[in-house]
LODRENGU-433430 format. One record per residue: y, x, z of N, C-alpha, C in turn. Coordinates in pm, whole numbers, plus 50000, padded with zeros to 5 digits. Example, Ala and Ser with C-alpha at 12.3 -4.5 7.8 and 13.67 -1.06 7.14 Angstrom:
BEGIN
494315131950780495505123050780496705132050780497755128550708498945136750714500035129050787
END
This chain:
BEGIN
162928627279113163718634479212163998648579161165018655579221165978666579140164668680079276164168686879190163118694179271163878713179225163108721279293163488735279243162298737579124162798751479041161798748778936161028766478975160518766078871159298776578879159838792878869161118788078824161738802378867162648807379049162288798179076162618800179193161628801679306160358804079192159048806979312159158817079423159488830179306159378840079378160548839779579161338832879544162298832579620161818825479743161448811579676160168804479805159388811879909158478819879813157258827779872158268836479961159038843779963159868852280051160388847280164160498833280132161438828080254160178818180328159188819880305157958811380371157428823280419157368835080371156518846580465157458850880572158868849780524159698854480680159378843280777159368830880730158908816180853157918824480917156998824380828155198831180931155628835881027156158849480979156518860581064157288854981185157978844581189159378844681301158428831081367157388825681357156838815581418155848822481471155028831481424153748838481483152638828381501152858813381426151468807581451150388812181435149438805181528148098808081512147198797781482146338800881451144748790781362144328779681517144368768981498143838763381622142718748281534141968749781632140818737281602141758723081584140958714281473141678701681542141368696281658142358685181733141738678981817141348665681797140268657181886139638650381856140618633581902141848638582017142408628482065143458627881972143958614381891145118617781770146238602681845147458605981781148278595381829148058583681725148738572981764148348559181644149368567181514147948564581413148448567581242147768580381211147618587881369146798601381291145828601981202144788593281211144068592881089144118586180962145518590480926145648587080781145978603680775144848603380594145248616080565146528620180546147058634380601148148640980590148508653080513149628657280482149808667680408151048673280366151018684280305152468691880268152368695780104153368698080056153408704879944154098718480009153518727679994153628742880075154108751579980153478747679809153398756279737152248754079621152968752379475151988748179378150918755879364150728769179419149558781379386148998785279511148478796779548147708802779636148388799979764149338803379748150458806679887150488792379970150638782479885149978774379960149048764079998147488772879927146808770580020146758778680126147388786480109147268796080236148238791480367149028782980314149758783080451149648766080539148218759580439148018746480540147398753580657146578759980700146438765680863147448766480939148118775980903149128778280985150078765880996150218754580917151018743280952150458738781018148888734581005148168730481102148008734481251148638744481294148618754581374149868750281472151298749381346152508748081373152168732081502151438718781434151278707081454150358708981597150028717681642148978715881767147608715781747147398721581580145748717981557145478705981508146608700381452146298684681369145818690681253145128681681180144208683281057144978680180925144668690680863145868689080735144878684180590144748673180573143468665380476143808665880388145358664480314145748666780188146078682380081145248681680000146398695379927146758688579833148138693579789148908685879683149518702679614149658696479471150358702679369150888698379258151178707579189151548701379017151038715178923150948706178808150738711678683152028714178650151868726878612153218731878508153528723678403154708716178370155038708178278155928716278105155588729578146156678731177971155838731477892154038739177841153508734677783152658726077808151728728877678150638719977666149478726477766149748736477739148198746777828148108746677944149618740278013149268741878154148798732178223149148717778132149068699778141147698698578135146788705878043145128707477981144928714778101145678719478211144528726878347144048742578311145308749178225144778762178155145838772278300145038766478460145978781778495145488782378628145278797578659144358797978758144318794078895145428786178978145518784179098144278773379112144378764978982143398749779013142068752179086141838770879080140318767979137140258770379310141838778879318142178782279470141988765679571142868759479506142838747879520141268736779530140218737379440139298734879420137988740379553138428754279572137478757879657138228749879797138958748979845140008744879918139138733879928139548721179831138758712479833137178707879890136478717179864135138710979882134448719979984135498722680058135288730780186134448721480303135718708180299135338694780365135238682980345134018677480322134298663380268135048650180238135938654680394137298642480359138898647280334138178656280235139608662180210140138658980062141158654280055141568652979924142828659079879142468660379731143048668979652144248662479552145358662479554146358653179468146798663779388146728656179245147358667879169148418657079078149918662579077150588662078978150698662678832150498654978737150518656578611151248650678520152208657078452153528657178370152968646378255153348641478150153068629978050153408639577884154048648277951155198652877788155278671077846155368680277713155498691877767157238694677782157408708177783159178702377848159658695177924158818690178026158938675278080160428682978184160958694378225162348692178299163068699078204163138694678107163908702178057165358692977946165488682078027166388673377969166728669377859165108663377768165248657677660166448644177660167208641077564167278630677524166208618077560167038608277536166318593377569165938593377408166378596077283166118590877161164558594077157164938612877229163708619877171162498616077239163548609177412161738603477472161058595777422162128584077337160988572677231160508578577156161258587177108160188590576981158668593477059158658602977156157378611177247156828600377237157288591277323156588581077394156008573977323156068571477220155628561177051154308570476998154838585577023153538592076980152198593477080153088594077195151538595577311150928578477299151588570077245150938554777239150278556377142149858564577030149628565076876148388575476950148248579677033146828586777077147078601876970148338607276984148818619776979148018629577059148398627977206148338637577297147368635077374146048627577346144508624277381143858637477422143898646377285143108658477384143818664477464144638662377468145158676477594144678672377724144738658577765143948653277853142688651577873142168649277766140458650477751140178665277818140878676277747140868687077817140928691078025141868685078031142088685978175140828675778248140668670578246139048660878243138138668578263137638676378163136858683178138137108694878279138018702978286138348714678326138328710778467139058698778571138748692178695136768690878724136378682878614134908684978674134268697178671134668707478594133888715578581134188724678708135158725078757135828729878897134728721179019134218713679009134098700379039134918699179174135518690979113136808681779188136778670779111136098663279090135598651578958137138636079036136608638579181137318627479278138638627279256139858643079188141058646479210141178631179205143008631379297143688619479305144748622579137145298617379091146238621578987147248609779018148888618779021149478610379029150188615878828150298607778748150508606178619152008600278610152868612778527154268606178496154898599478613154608609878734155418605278898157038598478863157718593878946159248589978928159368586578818158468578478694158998576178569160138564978547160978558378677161398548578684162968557578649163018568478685164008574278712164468584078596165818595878591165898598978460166488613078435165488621678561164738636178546164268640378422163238634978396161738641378364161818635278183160538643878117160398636078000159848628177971158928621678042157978615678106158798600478129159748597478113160248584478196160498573178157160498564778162159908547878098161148544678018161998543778085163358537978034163238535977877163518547677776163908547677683162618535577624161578534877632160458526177557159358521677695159858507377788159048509277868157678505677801157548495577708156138489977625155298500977613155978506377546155028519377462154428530577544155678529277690155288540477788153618534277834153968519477856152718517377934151208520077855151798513077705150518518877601149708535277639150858539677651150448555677633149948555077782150628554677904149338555478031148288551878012147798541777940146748536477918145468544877835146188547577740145188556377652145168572977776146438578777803145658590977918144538581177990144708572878059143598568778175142308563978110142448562878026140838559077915140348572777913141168581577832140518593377799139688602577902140428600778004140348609078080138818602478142138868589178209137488582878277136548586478115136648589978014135348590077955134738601177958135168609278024134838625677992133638619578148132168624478097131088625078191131888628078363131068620078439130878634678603132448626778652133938619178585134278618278621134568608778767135328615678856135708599978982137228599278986137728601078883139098599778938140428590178994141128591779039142348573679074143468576979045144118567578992145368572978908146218563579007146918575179055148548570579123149628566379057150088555579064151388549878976152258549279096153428564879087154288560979176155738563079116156348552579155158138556179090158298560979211159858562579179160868568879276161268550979355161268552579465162138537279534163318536779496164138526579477165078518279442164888514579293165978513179233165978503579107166038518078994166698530579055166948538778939167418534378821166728546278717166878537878560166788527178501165228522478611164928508278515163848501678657163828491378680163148484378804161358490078786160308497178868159518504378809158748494178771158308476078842157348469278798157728468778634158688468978562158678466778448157758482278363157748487478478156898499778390155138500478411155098488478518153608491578562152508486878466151508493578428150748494378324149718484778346149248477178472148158470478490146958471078546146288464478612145318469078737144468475778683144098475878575142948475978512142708495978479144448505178501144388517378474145188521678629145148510978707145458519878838145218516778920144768525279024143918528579164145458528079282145738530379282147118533579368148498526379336148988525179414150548519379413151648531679537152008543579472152418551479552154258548979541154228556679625156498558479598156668570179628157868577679633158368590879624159768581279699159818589279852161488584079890161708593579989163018597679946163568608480022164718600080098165518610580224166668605280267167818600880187168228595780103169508592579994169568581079961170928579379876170808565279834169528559279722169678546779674170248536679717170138533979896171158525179953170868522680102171798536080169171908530980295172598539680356172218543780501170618531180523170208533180678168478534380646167848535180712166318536780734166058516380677166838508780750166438493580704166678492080565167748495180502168458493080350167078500680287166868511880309165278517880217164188507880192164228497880339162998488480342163288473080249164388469980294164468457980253165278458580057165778469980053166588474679874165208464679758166008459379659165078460779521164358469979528163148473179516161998476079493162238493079560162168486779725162228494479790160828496779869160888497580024159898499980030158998490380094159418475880118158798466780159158158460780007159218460779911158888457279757157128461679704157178475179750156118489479712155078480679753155088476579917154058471479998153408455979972154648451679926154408435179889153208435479749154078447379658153718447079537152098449779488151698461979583150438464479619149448454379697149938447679746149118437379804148868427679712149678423879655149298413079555148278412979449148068432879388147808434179309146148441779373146198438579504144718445679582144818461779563145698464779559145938479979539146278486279698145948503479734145888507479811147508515979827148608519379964149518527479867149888544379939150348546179884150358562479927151808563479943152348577479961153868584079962153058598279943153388600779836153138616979697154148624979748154898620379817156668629079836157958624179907157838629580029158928624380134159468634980181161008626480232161718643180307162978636180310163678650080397164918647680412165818650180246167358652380238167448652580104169048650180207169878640580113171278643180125172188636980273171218638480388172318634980487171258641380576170998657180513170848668080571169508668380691169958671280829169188670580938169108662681019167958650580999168148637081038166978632181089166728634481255165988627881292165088615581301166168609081283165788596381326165248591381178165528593481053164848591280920162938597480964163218604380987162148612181018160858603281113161598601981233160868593081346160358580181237161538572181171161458561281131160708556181025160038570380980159508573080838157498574180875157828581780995156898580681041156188573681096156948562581098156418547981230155828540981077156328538481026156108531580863154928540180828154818543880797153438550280767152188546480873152718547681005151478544681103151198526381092152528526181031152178510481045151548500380922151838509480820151118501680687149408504480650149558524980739148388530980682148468534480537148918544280454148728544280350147338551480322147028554380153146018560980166145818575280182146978579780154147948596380236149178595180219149568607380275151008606980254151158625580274152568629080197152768644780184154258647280179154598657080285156038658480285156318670580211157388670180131158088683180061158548689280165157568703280194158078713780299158658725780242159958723980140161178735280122162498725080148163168739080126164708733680199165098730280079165888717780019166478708080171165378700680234164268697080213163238686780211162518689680403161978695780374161058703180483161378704980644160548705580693160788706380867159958716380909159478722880835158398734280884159128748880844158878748280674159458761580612160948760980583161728750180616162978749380620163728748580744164488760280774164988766780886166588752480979167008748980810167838739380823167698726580922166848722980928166218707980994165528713681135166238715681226165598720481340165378702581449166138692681445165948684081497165068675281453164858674481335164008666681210162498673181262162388685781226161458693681293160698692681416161468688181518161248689681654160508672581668161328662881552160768648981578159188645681451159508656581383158288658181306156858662181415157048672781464156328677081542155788669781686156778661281726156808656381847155608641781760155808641781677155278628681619153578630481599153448640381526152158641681454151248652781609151868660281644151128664881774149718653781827148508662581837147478656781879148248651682037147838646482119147828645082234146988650982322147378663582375146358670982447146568666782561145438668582696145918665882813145958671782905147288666982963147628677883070147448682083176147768691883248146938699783376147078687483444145548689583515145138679283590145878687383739146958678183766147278684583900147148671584019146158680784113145308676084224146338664984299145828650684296146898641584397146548648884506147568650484568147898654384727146718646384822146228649484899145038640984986146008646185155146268632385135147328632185247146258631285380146198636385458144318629085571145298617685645144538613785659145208601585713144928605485887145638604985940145918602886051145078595686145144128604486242143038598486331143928594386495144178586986500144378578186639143628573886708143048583386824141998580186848142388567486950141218561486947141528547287020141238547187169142338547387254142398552587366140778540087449140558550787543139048542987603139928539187770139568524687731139958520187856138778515887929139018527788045137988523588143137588511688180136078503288192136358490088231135778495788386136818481088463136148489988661135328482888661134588490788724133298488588775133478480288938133488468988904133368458989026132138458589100132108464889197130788461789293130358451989327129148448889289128638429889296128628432789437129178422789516129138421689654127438418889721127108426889763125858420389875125728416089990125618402989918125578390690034124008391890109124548395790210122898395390314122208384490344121138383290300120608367890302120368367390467120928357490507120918353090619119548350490737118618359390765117998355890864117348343690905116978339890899117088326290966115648324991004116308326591159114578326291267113628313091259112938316291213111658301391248111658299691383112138284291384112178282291510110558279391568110338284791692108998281891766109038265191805108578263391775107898249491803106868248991886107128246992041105368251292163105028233392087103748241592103102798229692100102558220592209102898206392240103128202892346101788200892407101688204492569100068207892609100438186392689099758180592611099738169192675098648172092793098978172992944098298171593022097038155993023095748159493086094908148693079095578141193218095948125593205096148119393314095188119893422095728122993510094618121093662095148103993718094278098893640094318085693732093438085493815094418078293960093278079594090092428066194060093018060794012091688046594016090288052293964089758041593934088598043793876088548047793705088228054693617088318055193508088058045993411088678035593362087828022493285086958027193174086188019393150085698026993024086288026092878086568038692842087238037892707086938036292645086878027992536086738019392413086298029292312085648030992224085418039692074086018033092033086468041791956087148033791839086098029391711086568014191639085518010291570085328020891412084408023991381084578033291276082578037191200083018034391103081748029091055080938041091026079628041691057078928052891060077858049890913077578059090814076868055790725075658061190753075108064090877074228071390947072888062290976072148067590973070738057791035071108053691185071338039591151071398030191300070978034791416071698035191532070908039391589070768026291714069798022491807069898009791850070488010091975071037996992001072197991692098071707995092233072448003292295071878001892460073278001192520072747987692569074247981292657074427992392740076147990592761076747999292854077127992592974076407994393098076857983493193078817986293265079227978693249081117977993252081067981793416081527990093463081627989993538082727980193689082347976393789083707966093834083367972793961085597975093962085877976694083086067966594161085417969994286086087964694384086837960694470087797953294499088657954494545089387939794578091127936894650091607927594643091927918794518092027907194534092727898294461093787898794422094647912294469096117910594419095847925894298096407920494213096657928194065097307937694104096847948394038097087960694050098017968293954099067974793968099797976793831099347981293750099587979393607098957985093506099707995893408099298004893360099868010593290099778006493136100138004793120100347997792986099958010992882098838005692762098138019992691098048011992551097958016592438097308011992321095878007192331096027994392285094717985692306093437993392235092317998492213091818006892173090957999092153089857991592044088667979392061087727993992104086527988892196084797994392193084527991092068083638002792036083348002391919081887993091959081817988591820080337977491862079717987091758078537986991811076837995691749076977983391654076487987891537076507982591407074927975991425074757966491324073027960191282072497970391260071237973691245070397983391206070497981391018071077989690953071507986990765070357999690714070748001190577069578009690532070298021090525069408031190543069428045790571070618054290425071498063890482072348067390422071918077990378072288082390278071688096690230072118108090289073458106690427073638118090505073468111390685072758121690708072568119690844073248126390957074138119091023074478126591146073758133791203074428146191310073988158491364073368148791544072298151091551072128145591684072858149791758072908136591886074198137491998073408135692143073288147292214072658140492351072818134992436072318127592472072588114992538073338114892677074648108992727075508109892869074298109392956074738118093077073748121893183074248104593213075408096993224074998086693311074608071193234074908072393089074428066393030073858068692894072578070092866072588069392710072628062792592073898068792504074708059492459074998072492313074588063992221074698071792109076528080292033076348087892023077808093391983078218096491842078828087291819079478084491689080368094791638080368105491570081238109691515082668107791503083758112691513084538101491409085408111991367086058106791304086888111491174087938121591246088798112991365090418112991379089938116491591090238129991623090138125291774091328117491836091078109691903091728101091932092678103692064093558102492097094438105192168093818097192370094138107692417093608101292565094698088892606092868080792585094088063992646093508059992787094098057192857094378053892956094148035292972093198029092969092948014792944093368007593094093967997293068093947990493223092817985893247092147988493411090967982493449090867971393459089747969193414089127951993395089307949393541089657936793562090217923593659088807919693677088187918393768087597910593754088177899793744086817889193705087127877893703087017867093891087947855893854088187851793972087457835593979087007837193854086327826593862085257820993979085767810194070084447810894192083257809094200082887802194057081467800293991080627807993961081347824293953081027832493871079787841194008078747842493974077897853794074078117862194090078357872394222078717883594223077727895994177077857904994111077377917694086076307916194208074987917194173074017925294246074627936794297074207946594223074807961294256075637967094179076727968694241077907970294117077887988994119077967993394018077778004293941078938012293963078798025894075080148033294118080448037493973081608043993949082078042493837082088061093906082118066893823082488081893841083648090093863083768098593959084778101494023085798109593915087178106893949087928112093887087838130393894087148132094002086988148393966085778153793869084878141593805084058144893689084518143093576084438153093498085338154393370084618144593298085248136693187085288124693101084318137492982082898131992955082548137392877083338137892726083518148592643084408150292530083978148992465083968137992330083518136892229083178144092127082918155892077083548162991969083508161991860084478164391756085068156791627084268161091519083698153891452083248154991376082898168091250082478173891188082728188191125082218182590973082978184590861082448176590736081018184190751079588169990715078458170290679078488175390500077938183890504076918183590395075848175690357076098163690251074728155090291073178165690241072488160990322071348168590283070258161190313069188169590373067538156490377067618152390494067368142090485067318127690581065978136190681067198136890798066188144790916066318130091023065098126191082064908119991193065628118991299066498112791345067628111391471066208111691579066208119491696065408117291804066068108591875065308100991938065118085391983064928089792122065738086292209065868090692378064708077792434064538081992486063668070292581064558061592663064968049992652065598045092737065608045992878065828044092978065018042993141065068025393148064198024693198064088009893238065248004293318065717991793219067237989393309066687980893441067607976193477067627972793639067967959493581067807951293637067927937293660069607937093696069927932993627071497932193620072047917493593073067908493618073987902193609074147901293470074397889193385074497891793239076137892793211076047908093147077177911293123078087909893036079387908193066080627907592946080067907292774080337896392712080117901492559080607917792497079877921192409080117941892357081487935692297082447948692299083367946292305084767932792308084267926092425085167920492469085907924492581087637918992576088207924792693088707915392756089487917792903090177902792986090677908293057092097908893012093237913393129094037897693218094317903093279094877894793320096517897393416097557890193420098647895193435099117884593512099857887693669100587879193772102027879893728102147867993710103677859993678104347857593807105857862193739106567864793926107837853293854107807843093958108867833093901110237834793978110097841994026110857839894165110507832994287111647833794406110997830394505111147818094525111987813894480112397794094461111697791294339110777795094228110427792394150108877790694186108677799094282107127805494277106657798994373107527792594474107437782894563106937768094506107987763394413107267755294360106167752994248105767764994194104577761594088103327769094135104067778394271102467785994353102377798494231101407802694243101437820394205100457819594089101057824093985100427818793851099877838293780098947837193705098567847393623098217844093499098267854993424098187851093285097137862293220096117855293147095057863693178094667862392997094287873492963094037874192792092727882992755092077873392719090697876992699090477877192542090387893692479089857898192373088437898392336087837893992223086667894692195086107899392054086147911292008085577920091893084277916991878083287907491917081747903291970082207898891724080307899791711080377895091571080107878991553081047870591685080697860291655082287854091618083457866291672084807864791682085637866091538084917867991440085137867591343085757883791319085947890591400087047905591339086027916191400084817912291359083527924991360083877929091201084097935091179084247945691048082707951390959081567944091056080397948890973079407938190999
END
């Protein structure tokens, strides 16, 4: 590529210190957030000497604090002394270097002295035949030497850059064989010198140039790198024609892959269709997308986007590109409050449980009905006990003489009562383990008193009939029966016993009975009842009665003991 030469330094340095001045950058840290591709090393050619190392900060500065990893230069190419590393910037450069560990150092190095100074093609074979003949061995052995002793042992070297092309003296065309011989012997010489690490860049210029560059490539065995040099110009006329051209820049990429090689760009820029963004953008995407192992833009005019005033849009997409990504003011989302609605309170009513008055309800009185005692004027018959078994010590039988009224033959009405049996005095049985409460004996008869369970309701018995039998003897002395104005002695009801010790029933003395009529069997009864036929009936069958004689006696079979 057609570059400015060393007399036009001074002119550089003048027009890069007015940039400073009219930019006023300042020194800024890198940052740690980078866009995709930032970490491939980056870089400028600023300036082959001091000036620029002095002005990667401030580019770095220009970029937002992006990290500037590459320094690049060249060796002076007219003599020999400057090719051997005989001049003092290399150490500006050197300290530069080993400032930071991942920083690397590319240095330019010419093949031939005079190298711009437009030898002939005859005279390049001839060169080129002699640097294969191990002519120009020390001058390189020299520079070897002079890199480690700097120690910069790692420099990158790009050797006989653009030799595809037909600048330099350095360039394949005229003898590519012999050219490659001779790379070969520099890259020997040079790895034998002790301490060295160095990688030798083999980069043409892209397109076909002078001569297609694989026909110049020397072989894996003397190179580390597969670089290119491509500016905006022909061959091609768009950003695609660069990629897809003869040994363009997809060629570069193919070519390196095949050969396990890593690749770089030593030298990019704008060039003959001036101020051109979009080369720029497009140049830059390619790089993020292959990764090379660096890459370095020529920053003078025409080339440059920094120290060249010309390229202000190129510039702006340079910058917009490589800018860290800082981040921006955090501005507060709005906190909208959300809206309290309060939730209206609906009274619930209060329904009054109704009180239902419990209803009263009078107990009805119930009189106890006073059953009056019948006053029968007759005679009182004698009322029957009821039969009811006493578990009591026996007590013995003293007939009750029946009393008989006296009176007519004509039947007397009866009141009709519940048949009630006399209780019959039981056999004399064996002694119970509870003993009735003694009972004293009726003033008119003594007659033992049975307990009983249930008082019995006042019955009213129809009086015994006599009998009409004419056979029958009349009563000696028939026995007044007691007046209805003497109260019916009252039985009283029994009170639950406690059984306890068998106490002695006192034993009444009988009175000596009277010679009496042998009386009625113990509880037997004999009613008897006048049948009314009528008066034409009664006429003819005469006056009939019907007479029913009960007998509870223990010969009647319904004695219960």
């Amino acid at each position: 590529m057609p570059r400015p030469r060393r007399r036009l330094a001074s002119t550089c340095i003048g027009t890069v210190t007015a940039g400073l001045l009219a930019t006023g950058a300042a020194l800024a840290a890198p940052e740690n957030d980078r866009p995709e591709g930032s970490d491939i090393a980056m870089g400028a050619y600023l300036d082959y000497g001091p000036p620029g190392v002095a002005r990667i900060p401030h580019l770095s500065s220009w970029l937002g604090g992006k990290e500037i990893r590459v320094g690049h230069t060249y060796l002076p190419g007219d003599k020999w002394a400057g090719i051997e590393g005989g001049v003092s910037f290399l150490e500006d450069w050197a300290d530069w270097r080993r400032a930071e560990d991942d920083r690397l150092f590319v240095l330019n190095v010419p093949m031939q002295e005079r190298n711009e100074d437009r030898v002939s093609d005859h005279q390049v074979a001839r060169l080129i035949r002699a640097g294969a003949a191990g002519r120009f061995d020390r001058h390189f052995q020299r520079l070897a030497e002079r890199l480690v002793e700097l120690d910069v042992p790692d420099t990158v070297i790009v050797l006989g850059w653009e030799m595809n092309g037909v600048t330099y003296t350095h360039r394949c065309a005229p003898d590519p064989e012999n050219w490659k011989v001779y790379w070969k012997r520099i890259v020997n010489t040079m790895r034998a010198v002790p301490g060295q690490k160095f990688r030798f860049d083999f980069a043409p210029n892209r397109g076909t140039d002078a001569i297609g560059w694989t026909k110049c490539y020397p072989g894996d065995d003397v190179v580390d790198v597969i670089g290119m040099d491509s500016y905006d110009q022909g061959p091609g006329q768009t950003f695609d024609d660069q990629i897809t051209q003869p040994y363009g820049l997809q060629h570069q990429v193919d070519f390196a892959k095949a050969h396990g090689k890593p690749i770089s760009y030593p030298e990019w820029g704008l060039f003959r269709r001036g101020d051109n963004p979009e080369y720029v953008r497009r140049m830059l995407k390619w790089i993020a997308q292959h990764k090379p192992l660096y890459h370095t833009i020529t920053d003078y005019c025409p080339h440059g986007v920094w120290q060249c005033k010309d390229n202000p849009d190129s510039a702006k997409a340079f910058r917009d590109a490589l800018m860290p990504e800082r981040p921006g003011p955090v501005v507060p989302t709005p906190v909208v409050p959300t809206p309290v609605v309060p939730t209206p309170v609906v009274p619930t009513p209060v329904v009054p449980t109704p009180v239902v008055p419990t209803p009263q309800v009078p107990t009805p009185q119930v009189p106890t009905p006073q059953v009056p005692t019948p006053q029968v004027p007759t005679p009182t018959p004698v009322v029957p006990t009821p039969l009811v078994p006493t578990p009591a010590v026996p007590t013995p039988v003293v007939p009750v003489p029946t009393p008989v009224v006296p009176g007519t033959q004509s039947p007397l009405p009866v009141s009709p009562s519940p048949l009630v049996p006399t209780p019959v005095t039981p056999a004399p049985v064996s002694p119970s383990p509870v003993a009735p409460s003694p009972v004293a004996p009726s003033p008119v008869a003594p007659s033992p008193q049975v307990p009983l369970p249930v008082t019995p309701s006042p019955l009213v018995p129809t009086p015994d009939i006599p009998d009409t039998d004419p056979d029958a003897e009349p009563d000696p002395e028939p026995t007044p029966k007691p007046s209805p104005a003497v109260p019916t002695p009252q039985v009283p009801a029994p009170s639950p016993v406690t059984p306890g010790p068998l106490t002695p029933k006192p034993e009444p003395t009988p009175p000596k009975p009277l010679p009496q009529p042998t009386p009625p069997p113990v509880n037997s009864t004999h009613w008897c009842v006048p049948l009314n036929f009528g008066e034409w009936l009664s006429k003819l069958v005469g006056t009939q009665s019907v007479c029913i004689k009960l007998d509870f006696g223990k010969d009647s079979g319904l004695w219960p003991f």
